[in-house]
N, CA, C and O atoms as a GROMACS GRO file, in nm:
protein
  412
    1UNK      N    1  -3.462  -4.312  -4.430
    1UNK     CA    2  -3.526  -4.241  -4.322
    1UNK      C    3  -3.621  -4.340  -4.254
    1UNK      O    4  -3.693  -4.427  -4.303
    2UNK      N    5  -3.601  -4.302  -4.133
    2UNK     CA    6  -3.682  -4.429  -4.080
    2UNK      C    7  -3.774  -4.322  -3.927
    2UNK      O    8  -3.724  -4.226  -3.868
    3UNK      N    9  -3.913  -4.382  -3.901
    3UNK     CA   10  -4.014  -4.329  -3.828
    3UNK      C   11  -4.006  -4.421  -3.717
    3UNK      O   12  -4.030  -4.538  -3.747
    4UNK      N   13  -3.979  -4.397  -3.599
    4UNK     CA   14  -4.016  -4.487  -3.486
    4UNK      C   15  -4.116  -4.472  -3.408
    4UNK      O   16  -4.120  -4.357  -3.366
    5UNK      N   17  -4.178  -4.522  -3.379
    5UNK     CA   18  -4.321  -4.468  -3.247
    5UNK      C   19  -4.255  -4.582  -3.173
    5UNK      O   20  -4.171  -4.664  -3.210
    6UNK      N   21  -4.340  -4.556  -3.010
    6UNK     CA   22  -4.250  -4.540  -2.917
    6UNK      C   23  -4.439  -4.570  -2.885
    6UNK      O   24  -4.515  -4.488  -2.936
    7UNK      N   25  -4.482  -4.654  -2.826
    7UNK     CA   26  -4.593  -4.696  -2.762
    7UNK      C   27  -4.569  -4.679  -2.561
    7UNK      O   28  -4.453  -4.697  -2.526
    8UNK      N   29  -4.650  -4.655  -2.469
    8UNK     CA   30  -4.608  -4.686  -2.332
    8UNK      C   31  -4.747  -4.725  -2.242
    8UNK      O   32  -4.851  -4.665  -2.269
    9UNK      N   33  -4.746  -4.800  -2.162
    9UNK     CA   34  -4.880  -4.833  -2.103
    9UNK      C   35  -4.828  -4.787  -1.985
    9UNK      O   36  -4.716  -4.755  -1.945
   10UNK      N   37  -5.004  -4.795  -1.912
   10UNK     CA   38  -4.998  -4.719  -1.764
   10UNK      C   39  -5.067  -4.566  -1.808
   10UNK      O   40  -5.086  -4.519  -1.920
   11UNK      N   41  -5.090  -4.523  -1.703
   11UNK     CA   42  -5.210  -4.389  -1.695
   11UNK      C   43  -5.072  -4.292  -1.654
   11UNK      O   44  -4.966  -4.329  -1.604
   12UNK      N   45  -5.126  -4.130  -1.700
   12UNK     CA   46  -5.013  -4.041  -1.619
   12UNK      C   47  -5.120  -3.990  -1.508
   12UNK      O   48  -5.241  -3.973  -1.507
   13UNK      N   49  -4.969  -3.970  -1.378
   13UNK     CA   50  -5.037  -3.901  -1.334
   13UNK      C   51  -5.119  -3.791  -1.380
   13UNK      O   52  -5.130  -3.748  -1.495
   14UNK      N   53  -5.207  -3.730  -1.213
   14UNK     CA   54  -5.325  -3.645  -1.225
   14UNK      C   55  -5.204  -3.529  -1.235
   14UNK      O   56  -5.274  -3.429  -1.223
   15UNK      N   57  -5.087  -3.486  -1.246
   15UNK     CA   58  -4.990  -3.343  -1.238
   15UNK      C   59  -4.943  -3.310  -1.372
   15UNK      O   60  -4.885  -3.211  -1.415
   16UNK      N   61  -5.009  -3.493  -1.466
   16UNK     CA   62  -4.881  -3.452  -1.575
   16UNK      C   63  -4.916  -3.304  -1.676
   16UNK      O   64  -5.031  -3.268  -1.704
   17UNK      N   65  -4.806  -3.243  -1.713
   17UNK     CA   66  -4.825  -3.110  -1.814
   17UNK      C   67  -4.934  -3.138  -1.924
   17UNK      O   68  -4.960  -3.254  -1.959
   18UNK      N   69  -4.992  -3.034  -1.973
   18UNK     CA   70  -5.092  -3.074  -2.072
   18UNK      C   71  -4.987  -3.153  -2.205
   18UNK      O   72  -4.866  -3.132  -2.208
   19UNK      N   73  -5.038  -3.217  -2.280
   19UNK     CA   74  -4.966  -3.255  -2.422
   19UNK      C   75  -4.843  -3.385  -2.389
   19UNK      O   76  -4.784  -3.447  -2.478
   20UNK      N   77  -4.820  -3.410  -2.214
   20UNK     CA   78  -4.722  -3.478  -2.212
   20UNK      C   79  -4.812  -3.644  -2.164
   20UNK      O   80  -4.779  -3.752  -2.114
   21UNK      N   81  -4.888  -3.604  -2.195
   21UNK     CA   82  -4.981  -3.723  -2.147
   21UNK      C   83  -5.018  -3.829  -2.258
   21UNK      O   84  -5.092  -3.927  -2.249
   22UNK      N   85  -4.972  -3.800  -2.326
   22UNK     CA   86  -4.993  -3.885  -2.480
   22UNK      C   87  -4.955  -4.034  -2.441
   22UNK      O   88  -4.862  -4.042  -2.361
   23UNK      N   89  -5.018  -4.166  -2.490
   23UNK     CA   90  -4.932  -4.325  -2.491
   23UNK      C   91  -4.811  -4.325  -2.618
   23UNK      O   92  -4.736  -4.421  -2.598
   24UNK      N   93  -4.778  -4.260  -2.718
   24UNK     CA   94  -4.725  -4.238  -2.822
   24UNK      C   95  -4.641  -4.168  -2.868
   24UNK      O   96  -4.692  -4.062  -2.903
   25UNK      N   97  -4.543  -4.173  -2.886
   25UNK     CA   98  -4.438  -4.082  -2.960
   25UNK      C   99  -4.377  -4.124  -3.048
   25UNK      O  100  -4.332  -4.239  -3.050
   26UNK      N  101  -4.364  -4.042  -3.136
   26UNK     CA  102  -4.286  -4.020  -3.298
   26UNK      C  103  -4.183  -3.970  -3.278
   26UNK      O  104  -4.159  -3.856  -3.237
   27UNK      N  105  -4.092  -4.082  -3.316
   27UNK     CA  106  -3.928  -3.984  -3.341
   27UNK      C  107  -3.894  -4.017  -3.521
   27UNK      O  108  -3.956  -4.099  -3.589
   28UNK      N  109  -3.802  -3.944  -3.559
   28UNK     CA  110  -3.695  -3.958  -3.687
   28UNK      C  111  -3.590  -3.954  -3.690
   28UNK      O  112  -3.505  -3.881  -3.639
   29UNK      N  113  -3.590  -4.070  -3.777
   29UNK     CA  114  -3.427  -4.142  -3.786
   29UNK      C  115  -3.318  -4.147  -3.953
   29UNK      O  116  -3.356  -4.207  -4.054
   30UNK      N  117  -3.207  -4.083  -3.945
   30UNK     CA  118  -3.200  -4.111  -4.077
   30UNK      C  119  -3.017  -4.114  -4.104
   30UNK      O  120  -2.953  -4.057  -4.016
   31UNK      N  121  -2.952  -4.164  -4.199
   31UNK     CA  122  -2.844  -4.162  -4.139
   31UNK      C  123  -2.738  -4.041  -4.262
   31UNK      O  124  -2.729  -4.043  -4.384
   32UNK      N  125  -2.672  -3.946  -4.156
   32UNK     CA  126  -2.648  -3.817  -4.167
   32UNK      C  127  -2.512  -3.837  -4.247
   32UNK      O  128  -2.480  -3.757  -4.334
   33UNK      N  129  -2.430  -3.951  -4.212
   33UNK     CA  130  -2.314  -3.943  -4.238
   33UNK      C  131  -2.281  -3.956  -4.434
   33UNK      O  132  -2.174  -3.960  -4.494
   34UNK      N  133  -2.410  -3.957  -4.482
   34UNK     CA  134  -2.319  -4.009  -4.656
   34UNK      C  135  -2.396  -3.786  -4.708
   34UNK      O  136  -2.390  -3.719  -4.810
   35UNK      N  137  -2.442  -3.766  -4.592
   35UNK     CA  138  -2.468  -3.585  -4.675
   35UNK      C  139  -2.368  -3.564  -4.627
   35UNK      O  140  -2.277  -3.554  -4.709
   36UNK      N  141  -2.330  -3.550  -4.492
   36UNK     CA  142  -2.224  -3.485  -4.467
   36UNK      C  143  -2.126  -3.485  -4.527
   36UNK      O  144  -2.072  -3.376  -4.544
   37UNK      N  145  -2.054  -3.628  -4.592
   37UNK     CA  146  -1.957  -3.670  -4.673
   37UNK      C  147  -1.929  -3.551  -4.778
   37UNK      O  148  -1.826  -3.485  -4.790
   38UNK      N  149  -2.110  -3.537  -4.888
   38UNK     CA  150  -2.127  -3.534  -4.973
   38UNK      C  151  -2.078  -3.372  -4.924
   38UNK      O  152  -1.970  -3.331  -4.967
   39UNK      N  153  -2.149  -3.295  -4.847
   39UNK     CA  154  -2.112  -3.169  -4.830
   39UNK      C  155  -1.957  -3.123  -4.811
   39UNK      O  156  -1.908  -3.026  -4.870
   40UNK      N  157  -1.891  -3.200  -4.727
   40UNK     CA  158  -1.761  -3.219  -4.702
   40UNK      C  159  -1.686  -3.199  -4.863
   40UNK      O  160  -1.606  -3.115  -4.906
   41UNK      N  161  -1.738  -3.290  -4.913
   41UNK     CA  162  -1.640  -3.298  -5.088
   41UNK      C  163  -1.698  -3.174  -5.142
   41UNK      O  164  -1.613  -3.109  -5.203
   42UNK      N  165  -1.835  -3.110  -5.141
   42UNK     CA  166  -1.839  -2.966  -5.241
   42UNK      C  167  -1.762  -2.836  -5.150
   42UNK      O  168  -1.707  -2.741  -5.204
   43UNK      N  169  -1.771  -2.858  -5.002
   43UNK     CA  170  -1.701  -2.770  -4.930
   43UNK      C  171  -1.501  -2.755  -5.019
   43UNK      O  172  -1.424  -2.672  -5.067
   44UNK      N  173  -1.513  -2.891  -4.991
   44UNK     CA  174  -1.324  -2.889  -5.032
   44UNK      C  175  -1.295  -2.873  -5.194
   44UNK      O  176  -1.183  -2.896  -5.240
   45UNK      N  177  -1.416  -2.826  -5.286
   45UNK     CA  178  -1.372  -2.804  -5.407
   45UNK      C  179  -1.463  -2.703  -5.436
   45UNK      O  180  -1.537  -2.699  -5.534
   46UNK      N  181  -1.452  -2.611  -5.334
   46UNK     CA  182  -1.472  -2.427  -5.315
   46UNK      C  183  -1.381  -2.344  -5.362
   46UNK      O  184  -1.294  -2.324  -5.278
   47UNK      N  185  -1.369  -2.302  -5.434
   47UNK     CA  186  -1.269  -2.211  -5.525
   47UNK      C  187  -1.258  -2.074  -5.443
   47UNK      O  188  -1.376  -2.049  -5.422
   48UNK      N  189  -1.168  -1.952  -5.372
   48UNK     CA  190  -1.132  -1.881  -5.339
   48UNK      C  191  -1.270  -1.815  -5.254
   48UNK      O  192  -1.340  -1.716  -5.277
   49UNK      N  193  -1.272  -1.901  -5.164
   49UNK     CA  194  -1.413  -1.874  -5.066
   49UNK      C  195  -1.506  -1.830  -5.106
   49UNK      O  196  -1.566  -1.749  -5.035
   50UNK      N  197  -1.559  -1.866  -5.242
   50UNK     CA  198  -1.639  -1.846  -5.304
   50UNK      C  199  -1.738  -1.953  -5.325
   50UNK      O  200  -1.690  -2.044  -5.391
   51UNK      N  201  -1.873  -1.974  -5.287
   51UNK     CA  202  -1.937  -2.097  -5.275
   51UNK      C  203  -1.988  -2.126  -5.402
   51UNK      O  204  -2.082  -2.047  -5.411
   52UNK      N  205  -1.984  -2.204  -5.529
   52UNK     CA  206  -2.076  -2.261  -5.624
   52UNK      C  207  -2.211  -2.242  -5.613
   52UNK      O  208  -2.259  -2.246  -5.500
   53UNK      N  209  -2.297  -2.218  -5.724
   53UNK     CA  210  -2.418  -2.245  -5.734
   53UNK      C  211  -2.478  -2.445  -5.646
   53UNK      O  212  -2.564  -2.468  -5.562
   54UNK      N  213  -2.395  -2.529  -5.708
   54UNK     CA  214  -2.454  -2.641  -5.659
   54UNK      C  215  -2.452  -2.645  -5.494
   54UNK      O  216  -2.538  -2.704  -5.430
   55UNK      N  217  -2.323  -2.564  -5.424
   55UNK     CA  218  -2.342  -2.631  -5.287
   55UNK      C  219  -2.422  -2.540  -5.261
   55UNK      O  220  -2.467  -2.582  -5.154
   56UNK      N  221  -2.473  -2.447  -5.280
   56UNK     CA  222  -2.568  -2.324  -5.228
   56UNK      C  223  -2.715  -2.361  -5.222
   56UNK      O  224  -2.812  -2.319  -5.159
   57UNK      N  225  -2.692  -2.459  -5.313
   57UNK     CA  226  -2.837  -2.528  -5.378
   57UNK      C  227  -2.841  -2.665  -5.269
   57UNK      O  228  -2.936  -2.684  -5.192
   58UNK      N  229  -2.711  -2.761  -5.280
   58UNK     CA  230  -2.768  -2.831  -5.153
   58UNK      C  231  -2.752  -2.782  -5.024
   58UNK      O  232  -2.782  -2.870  -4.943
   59UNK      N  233  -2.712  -2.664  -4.963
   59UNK     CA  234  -2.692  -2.661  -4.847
   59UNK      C  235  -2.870  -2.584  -4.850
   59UNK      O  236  -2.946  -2.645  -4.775
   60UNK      N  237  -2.915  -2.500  -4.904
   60UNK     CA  238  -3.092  -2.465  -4.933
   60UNK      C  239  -3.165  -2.609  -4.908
   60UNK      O  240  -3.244  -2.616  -4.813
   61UNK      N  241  -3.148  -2.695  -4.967
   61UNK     CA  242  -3.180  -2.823  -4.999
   61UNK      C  243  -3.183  -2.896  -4.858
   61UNK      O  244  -3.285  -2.956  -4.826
   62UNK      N  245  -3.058  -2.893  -4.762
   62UNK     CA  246  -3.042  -2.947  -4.661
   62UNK      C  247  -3.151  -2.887  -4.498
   62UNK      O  248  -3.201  -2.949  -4.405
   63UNK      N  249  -3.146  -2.767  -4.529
   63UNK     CA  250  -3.193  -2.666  -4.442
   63UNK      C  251  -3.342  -2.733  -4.482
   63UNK      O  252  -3.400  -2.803  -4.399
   64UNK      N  253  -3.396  -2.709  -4.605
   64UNK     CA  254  -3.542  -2.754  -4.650
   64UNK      C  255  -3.592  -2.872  -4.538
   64UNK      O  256  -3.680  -2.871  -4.452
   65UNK      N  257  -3.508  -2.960  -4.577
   65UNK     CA  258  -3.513  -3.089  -4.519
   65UNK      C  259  -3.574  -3.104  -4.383
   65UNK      O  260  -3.682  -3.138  -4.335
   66UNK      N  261  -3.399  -3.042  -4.320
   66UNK     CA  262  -3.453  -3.040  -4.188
   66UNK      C  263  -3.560  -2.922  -4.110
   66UNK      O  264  -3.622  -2.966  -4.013
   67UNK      N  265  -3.580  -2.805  -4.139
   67UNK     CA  266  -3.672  -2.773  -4.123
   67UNK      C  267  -3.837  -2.845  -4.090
   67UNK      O  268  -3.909  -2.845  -3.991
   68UNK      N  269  -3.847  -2.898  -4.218
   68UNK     CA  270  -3.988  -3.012  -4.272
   68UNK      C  271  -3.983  -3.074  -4.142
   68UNK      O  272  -4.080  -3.079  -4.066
   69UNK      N  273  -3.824  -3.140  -4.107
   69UNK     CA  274  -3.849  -3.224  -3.980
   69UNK      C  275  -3.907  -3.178  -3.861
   69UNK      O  276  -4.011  -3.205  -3.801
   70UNK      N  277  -3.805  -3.095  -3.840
   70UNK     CA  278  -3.823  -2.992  -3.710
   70UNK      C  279  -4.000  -2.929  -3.682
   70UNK      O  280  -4.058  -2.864  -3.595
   71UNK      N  281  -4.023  -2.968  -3.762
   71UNK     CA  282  -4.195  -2.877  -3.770
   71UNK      C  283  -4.268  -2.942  -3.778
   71UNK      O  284  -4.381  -2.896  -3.794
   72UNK      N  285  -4.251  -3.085  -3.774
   72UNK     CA  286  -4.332  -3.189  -3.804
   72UNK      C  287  -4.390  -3.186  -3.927
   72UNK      O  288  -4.499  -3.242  -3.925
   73UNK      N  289  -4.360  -3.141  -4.034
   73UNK     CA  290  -4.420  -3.171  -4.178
   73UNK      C  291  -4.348  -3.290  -4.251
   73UNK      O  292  -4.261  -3.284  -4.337
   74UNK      N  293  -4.423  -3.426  -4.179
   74UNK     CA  294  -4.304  -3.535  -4.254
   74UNK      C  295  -4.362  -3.553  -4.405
   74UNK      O  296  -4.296  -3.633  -4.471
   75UNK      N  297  -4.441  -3.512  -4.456
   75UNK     CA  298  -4.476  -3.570  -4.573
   75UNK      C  299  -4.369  -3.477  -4.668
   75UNK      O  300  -4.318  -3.537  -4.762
   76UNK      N  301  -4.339  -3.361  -4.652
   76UNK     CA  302  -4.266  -3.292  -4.660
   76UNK      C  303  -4.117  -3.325  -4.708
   76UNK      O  304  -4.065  -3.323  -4.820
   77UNK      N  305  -4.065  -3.358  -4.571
   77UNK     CA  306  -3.980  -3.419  -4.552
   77UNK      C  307  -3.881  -3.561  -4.614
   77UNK      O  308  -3.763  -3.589  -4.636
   78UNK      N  309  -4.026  -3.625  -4.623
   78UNK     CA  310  -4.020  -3.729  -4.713
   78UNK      C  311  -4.039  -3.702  -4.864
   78UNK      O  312  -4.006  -3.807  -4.919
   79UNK      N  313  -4.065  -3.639  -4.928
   79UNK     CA  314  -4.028  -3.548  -5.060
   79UNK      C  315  -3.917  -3.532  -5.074
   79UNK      O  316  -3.863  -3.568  -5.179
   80UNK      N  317  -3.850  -3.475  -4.978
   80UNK     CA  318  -3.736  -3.412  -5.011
   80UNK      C  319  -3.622  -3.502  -4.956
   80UNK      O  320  -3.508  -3.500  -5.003
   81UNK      N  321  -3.661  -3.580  -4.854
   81UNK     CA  322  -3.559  -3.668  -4.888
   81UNK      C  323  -3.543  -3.766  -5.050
   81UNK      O  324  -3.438  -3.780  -5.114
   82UNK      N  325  -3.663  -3.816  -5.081
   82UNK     CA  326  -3.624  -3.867  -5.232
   82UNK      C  327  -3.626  -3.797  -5.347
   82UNK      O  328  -3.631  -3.847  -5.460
   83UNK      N  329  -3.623  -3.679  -5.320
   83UNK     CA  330  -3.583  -3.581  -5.389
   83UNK      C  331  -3.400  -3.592  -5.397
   83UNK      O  332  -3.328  -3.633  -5.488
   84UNK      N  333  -3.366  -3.538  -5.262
   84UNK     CA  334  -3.255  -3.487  -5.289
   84UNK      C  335  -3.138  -3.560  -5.253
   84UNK      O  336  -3.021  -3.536  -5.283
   85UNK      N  337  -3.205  -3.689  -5.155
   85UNK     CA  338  -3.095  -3.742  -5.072
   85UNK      C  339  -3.121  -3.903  -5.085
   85UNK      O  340  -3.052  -3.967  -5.005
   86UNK      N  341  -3.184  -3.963  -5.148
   86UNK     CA  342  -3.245  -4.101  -5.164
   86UNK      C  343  -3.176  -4.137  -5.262
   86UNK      O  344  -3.207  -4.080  -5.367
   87UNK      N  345  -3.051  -4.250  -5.270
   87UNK     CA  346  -2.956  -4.272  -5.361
   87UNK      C  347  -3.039  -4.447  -5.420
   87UNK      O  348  -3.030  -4.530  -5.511
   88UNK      N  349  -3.078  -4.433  -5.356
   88UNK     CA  350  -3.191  -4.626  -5.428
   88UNK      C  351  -3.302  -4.570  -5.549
   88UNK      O  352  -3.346  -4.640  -5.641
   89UNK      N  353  -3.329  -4.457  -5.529
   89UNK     CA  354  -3.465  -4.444  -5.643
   89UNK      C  355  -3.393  -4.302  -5.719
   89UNK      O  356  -3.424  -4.198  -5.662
   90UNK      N  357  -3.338  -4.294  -5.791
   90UNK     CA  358  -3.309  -4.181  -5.819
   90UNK      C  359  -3.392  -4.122  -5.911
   90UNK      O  360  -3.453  -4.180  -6.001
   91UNK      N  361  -3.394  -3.964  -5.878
   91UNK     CA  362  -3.491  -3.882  -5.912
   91UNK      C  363  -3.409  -3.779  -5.989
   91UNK      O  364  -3.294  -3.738  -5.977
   92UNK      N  365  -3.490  -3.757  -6.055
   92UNK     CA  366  -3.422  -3.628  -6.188
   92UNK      C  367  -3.402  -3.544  -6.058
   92UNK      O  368  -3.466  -3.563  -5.955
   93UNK      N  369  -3.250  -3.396  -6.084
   93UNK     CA  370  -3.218  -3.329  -6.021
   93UNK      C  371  -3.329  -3.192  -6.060
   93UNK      O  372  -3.366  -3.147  -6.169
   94UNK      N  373  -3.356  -3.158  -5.936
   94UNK     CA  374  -3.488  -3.059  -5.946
   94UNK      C  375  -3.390  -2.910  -5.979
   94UNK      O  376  -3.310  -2.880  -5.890
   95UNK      N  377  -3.393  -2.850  -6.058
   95UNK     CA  378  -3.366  -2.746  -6.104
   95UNK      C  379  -3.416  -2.617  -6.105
   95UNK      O  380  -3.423  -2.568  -6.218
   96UNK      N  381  -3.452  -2.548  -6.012
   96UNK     CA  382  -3.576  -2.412  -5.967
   96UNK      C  383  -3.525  -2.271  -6.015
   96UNK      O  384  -3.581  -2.167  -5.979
   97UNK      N  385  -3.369  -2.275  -6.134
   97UNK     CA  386  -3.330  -2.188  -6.148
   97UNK      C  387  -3.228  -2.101  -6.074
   97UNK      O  388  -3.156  -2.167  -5.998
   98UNK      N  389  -3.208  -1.998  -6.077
   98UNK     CA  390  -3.115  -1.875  -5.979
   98UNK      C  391  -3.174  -1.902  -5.867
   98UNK      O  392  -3.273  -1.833  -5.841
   99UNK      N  393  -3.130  -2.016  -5.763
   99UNK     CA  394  -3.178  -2.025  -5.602
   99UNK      C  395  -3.321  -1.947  -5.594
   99UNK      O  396  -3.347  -1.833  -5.554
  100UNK      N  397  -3.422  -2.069  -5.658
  100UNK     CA  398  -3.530  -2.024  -5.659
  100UNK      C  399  -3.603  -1.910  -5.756
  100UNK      O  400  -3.726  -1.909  -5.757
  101UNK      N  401  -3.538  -1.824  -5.826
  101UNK     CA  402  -3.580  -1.701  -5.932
  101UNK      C  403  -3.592  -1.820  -6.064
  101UNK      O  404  -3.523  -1.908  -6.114
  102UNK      N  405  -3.722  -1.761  -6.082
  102UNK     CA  406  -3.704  -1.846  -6.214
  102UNK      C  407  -3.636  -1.797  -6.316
  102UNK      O  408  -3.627  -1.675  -6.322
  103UNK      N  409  -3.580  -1.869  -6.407
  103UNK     CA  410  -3.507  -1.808  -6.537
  103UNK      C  411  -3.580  -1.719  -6.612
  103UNK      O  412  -3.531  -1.669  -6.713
   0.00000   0.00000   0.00000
């Protein structure tokens, strides 16, 4: 996952919208294609349209994720990517029980 800021010089105009006047912007970057893969392979070993506990758990897992993004909670975000999706540091698989109910 990668954070870019985005620096710009020069003044805004006196019209610009409130909040769009910032020198700075934050974007996120991360690359989608080895979940998708991963989702792709639990999708195609779905037994009679019936979804598994594990993909139920990463597709919860995936939603988590991007959410965190979408809302700007990167610290968040960044949890749960080396949580769930960070294949260089691997992390014990977090286990929360019945989709969240504890045992």
């Amino acid at each position: 996952m990668f954070f870019v800021y985005v620096l710009s010089s020069g003044e805004p105009a006196d019209d610009t919208p409130c909040d769009m006047d910032n020198s700075s912007i934050l974007g996120v970057t991360y690359n989608k294609y080895p979940i998708y893969q991963r989702s792709i392979k639990m999708l195609n070993s779905m037994n009679d349209c019936e979804p598994d506990k594990d993909l139920m758990d990463y597709i919860f897992q995936q939603n988590a994720f991007d959410l965190s993004l979408k809302t700007g909670n990167y610290q968040k975000a960044i949890e749960y990517w080396n949580i769930f999706f960070n294949d260089r540091e691997k992390v014990s698989k977090v286990n929360c029980g019945c989709h969240g109910k504890s045992r």
